[in-house]
Biopython code that builds the backbone (N, CA, C, O; Angstrom):
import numpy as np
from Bio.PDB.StructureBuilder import StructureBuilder

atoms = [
    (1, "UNK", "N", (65.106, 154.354, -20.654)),
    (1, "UNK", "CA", (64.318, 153.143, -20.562)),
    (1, "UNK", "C", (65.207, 151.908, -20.477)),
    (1, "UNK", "O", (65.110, 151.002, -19.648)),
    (2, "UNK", "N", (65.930, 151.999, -21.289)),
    (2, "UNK", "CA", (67.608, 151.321, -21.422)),
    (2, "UNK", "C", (67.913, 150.363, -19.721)),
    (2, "UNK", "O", (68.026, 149.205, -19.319)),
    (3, "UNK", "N", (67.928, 151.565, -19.271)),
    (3, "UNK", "CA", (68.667, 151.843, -17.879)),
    (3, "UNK", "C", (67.618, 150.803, -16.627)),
    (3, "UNK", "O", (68.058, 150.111, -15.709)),
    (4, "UNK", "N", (66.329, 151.002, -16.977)),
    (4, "UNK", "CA", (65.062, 150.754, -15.912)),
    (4, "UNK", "C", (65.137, 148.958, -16.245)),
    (4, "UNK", "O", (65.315, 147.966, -15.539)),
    (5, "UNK", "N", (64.914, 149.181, -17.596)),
    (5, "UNK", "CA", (65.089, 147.372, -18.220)),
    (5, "UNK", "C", (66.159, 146.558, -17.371)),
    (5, "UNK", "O", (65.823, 145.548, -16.752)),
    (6, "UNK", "N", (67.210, 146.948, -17.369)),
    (6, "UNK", "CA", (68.521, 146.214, -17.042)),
    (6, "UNK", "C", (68.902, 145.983, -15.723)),
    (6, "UNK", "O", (69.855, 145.390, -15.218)),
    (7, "UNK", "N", (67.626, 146.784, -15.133)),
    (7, "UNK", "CA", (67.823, 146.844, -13.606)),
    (7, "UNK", "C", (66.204, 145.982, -13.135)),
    (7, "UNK", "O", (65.934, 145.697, -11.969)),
    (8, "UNK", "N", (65.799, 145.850, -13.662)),
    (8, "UNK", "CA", (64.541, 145.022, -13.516)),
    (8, "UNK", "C", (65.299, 143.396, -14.092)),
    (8, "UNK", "O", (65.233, 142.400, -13.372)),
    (9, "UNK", "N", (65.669, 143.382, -14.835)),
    (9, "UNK", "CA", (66.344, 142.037, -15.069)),
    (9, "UNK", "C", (67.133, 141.847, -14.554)),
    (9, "UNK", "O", (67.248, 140.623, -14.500)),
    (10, "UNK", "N", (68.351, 142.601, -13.741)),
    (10, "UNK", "CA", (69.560, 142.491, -12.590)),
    (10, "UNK", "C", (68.541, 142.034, -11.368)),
    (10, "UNK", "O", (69.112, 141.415, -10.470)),
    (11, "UNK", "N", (67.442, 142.196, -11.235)),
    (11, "UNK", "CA", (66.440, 142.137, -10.025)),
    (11, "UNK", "C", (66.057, 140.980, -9.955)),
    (11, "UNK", "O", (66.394, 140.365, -8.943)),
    (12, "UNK", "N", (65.192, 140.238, -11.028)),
    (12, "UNK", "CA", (65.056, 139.533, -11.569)),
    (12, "UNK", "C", (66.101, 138.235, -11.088)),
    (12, "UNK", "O", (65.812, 137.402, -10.228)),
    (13, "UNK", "N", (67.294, 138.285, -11.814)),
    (13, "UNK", "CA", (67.983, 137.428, -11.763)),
    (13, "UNK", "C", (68.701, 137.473, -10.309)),
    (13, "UNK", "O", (69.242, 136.368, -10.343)),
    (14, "UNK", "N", (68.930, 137.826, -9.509)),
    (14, "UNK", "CA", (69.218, 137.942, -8.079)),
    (14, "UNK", "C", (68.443, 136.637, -7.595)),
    (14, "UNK", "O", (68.757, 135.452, -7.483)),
    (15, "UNK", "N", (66.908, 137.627, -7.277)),
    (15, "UNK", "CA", (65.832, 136.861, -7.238)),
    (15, "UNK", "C", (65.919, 135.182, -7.557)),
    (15, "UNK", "O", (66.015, 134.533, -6.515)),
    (16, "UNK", "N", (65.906, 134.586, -8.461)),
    (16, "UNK", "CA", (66.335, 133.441, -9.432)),
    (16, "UNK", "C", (67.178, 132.757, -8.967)),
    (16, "UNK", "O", (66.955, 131.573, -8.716)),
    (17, "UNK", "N", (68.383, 133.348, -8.732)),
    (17, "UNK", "CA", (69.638, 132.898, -8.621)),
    (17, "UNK", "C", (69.386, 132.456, -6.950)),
    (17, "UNK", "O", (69.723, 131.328, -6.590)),
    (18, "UNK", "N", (68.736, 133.485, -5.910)),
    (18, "UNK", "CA", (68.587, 132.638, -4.657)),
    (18, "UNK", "C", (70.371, 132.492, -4.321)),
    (18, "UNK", "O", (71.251, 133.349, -4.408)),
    (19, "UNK", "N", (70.450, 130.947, -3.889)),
    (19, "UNK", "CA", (71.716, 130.851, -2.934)),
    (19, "UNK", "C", (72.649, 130.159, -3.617)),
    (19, "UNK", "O", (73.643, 129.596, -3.158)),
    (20, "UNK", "N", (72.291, 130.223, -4.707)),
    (20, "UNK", "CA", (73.088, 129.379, -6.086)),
    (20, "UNK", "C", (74.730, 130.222, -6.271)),
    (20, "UNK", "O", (74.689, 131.443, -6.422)),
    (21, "UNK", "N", (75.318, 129.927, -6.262)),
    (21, "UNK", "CA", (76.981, 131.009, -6.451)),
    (21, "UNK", "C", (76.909, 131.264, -8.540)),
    (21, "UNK", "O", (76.318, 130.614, -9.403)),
    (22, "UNK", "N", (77.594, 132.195, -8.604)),
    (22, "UNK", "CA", (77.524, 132.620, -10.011)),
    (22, "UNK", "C", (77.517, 131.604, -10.672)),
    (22, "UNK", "O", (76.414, 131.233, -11.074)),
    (23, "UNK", "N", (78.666, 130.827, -11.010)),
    (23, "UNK", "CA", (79.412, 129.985, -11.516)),
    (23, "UNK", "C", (77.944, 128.392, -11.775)),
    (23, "UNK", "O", (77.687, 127.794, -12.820)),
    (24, "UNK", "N", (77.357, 128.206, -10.460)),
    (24, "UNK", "CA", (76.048, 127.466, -10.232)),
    (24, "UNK", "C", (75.346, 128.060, -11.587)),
    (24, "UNK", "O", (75.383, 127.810, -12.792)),
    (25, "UNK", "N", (74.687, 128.982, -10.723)),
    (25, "UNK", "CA", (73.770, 129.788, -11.821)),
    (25, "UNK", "C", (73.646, 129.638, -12.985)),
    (25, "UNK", "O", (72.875, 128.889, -13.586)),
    (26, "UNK", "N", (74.529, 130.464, -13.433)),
    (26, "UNK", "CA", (75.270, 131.052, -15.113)),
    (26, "UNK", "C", (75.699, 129.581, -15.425)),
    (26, "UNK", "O", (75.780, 129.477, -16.649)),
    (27, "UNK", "N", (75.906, 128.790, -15.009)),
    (27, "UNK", "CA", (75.918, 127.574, -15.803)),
    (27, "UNK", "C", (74.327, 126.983, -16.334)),
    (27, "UNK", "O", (74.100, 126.591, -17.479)),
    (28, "UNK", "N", (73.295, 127.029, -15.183)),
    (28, "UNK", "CA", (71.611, 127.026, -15.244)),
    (28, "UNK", "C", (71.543, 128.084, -16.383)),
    (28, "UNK", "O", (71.435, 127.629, -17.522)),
    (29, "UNK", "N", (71.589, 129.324, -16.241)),
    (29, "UNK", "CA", (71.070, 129.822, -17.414)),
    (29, "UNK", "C", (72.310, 130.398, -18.940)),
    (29, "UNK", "O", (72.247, 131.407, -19.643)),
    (30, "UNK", "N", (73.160, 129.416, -18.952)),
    (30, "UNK", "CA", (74.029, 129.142, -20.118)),
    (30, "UNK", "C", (74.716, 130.540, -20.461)),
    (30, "UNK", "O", (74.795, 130.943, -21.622)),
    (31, "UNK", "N", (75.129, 131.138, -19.538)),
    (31, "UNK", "CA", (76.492, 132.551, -19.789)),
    (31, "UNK", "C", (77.123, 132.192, -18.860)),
    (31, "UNK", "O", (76.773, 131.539, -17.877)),
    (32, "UNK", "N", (78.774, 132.907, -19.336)),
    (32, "UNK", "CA", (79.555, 132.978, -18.600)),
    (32, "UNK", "C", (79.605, 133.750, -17.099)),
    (32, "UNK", "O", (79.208, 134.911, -17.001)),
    (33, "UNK", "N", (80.056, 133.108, -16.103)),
    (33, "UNK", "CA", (79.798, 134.205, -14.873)),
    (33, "UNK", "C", (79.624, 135.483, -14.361)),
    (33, "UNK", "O", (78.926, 136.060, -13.527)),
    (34, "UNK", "N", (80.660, 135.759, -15.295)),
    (34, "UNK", "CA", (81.505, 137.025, -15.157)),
    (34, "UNK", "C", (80.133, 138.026, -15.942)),
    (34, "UNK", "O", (79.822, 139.170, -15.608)),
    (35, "UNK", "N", (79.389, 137.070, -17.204)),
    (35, "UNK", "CA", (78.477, 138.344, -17.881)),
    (35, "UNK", "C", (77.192, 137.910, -16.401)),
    (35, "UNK", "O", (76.821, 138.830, -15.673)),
    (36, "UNK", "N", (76.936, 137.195, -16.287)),
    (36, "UNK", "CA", (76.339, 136.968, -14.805)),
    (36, "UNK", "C", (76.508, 138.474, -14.090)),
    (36, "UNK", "O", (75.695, 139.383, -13.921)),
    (37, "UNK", "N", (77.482, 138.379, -13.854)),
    (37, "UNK", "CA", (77.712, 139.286, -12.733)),
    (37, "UNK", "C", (77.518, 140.803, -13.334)),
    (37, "UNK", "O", (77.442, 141.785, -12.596)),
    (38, "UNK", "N", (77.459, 140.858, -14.546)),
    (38, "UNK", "CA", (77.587, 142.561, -15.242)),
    (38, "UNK", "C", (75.665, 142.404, -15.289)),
    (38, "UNK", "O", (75.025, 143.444, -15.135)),
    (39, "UNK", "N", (75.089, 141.395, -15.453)),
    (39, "UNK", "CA", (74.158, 141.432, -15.764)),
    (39, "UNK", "C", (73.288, 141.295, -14.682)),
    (39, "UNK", "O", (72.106, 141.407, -15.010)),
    (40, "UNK", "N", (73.504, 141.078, -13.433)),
    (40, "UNK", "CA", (72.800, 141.423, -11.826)),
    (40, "UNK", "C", (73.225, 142.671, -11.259)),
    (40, "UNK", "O", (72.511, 143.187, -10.398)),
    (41, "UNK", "N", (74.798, 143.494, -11.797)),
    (41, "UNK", "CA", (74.879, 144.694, -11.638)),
    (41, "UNK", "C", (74.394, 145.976, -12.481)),
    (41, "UNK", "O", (74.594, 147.185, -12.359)),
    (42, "UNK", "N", (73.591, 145.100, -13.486)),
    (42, "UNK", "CA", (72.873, 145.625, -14.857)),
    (42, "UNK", "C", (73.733, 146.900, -15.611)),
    (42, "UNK", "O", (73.584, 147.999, -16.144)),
    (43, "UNK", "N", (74.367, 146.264, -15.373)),
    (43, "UNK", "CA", (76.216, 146.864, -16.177)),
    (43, "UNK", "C", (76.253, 145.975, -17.641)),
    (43, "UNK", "O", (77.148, 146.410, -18.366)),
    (44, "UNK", "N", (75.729, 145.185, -18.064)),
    (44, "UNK", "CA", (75.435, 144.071, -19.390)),
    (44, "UNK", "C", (74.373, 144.463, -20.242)),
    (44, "UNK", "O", (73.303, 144.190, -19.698)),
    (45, "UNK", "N", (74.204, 145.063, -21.506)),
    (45, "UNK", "CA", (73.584, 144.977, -22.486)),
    (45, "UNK", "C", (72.886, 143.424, -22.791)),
    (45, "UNK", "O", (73.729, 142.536, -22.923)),
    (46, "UNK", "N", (72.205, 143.221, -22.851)),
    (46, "UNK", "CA", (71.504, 141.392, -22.863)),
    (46, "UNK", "C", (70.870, 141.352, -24.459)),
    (46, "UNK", "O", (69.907, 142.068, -24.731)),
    (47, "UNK", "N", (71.400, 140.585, -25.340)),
    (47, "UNK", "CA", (70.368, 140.476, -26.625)),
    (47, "UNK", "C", (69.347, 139.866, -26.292)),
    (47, "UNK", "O", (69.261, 139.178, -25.275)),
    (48, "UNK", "N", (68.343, 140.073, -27.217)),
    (48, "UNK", "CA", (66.869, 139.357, -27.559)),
    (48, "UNK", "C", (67.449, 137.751, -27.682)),
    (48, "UNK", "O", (66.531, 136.966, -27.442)),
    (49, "UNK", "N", (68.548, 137.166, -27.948)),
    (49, "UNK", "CA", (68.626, 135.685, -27.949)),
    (49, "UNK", "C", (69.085, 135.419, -26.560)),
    (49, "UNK", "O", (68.934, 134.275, -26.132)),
    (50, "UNK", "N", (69.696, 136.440, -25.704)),
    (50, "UNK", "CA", (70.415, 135.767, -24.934)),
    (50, "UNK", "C", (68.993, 135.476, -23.609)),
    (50, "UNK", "O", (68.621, 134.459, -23.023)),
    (51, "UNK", "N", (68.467, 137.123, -23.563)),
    (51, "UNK", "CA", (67.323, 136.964, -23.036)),
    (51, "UNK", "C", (66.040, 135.802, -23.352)),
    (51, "UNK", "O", (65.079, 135.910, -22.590)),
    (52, "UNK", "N", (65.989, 135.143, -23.990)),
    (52, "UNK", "CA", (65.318, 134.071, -24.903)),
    (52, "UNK", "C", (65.701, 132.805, -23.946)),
    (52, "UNK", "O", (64.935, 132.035, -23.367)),
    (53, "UNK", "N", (67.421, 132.838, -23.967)),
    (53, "UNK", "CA", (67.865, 131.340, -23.862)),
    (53, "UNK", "C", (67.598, 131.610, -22.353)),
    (53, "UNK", "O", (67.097, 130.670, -21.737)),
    (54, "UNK", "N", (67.904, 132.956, -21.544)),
    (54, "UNK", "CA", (67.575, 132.369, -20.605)),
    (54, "UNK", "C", (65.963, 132.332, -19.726)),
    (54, "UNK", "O", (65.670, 131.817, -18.647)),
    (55, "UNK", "N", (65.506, 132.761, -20.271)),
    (55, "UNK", "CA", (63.967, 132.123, -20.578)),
    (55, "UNK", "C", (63.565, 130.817, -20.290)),
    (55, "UNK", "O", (62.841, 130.129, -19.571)),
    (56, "UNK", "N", (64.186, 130.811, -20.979)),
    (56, "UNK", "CA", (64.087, 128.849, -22.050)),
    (56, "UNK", "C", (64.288, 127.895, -20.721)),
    (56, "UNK", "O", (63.526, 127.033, -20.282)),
    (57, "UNK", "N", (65.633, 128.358, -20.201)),
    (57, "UNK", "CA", (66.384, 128.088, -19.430)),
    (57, "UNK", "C", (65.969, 128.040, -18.014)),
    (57, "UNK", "O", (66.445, 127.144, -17.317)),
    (58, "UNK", "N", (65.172, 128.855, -17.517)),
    (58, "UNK", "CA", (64.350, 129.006, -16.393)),
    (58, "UNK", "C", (63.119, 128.693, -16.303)),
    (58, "UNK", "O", (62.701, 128.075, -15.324)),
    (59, "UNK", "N", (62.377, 129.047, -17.254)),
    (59, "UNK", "CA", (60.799, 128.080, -17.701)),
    (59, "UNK", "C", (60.147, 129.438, -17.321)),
    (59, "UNK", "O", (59.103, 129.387, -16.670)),
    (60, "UNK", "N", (60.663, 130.649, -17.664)),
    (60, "UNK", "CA", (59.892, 131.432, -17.222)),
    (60, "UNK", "C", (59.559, 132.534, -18.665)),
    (60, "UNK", "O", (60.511, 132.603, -19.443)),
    (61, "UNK", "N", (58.587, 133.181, -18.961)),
    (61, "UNK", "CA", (58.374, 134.035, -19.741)),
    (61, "UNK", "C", (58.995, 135.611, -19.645)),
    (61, "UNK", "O", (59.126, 136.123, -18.533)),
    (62, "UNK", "N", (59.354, 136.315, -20.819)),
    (62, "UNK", "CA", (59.671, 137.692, -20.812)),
    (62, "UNK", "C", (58.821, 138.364, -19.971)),
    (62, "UNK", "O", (59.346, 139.157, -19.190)),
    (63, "UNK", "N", (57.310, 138.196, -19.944)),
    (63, "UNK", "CA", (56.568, 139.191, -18.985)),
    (63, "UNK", "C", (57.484, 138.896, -17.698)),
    (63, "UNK", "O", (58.051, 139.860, -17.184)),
    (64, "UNK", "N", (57.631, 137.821, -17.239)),
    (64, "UNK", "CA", (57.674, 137.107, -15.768)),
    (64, "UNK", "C", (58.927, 137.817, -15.487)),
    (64, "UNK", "O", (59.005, 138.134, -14.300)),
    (65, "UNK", "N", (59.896, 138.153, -16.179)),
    (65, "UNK", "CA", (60.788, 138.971, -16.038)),
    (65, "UNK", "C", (60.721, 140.871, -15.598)),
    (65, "UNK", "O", (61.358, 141.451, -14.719)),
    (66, "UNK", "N", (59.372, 141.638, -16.916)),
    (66, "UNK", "CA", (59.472, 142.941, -17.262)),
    (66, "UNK", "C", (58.230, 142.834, -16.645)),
    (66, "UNK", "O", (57.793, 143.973, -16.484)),
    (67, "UNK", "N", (57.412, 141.941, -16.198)),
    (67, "UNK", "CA", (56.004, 142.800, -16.009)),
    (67, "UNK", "C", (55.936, 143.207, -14.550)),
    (67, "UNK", "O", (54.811, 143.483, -14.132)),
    (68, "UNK", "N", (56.951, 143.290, -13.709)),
    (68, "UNK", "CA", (56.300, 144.257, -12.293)),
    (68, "UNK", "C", (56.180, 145.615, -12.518)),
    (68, "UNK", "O", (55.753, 146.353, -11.630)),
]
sb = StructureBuilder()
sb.init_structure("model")
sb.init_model(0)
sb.init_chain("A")
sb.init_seg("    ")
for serial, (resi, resn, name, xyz) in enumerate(atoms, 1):
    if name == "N":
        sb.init_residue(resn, " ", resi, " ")
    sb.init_atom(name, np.array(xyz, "f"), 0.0, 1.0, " ", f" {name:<3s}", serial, name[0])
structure = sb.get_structure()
């Protein structure tokens, strides 16, 4: 389940990110690039805060993320 999550949020954030370069981005939603990049190759474990901030950060809700 682990696995399906992290790739729905790597999806997710692609999506989001649009034509923005990492560095753009991951500055918008407050991580470093580099976890950016583990975390669109859904190679990144994401906490409940980090997932939160970037939430917060996008104006978008956890469903808006997990619910397709």
């Amino acid at each position: 389940m682990a696995d399906r999550l992290a790739k729905q949020l790597a999806k997710f954030l692609r999506k989001q990110r649009g034509d923005l370069t990492f560095k753009q981005f991951s500055r918008k939603v407050g991580v470093s690039d580099s976890t950016l990049h583990r975390m669109e190759m859904a190679e990144q474990n994401v906490t409940l805060k980090t997932l939160e901030q970037i939430c917060d950060r996008l104006k978008c809700s956890v469903a808006d993320v997990f619910g397709e």
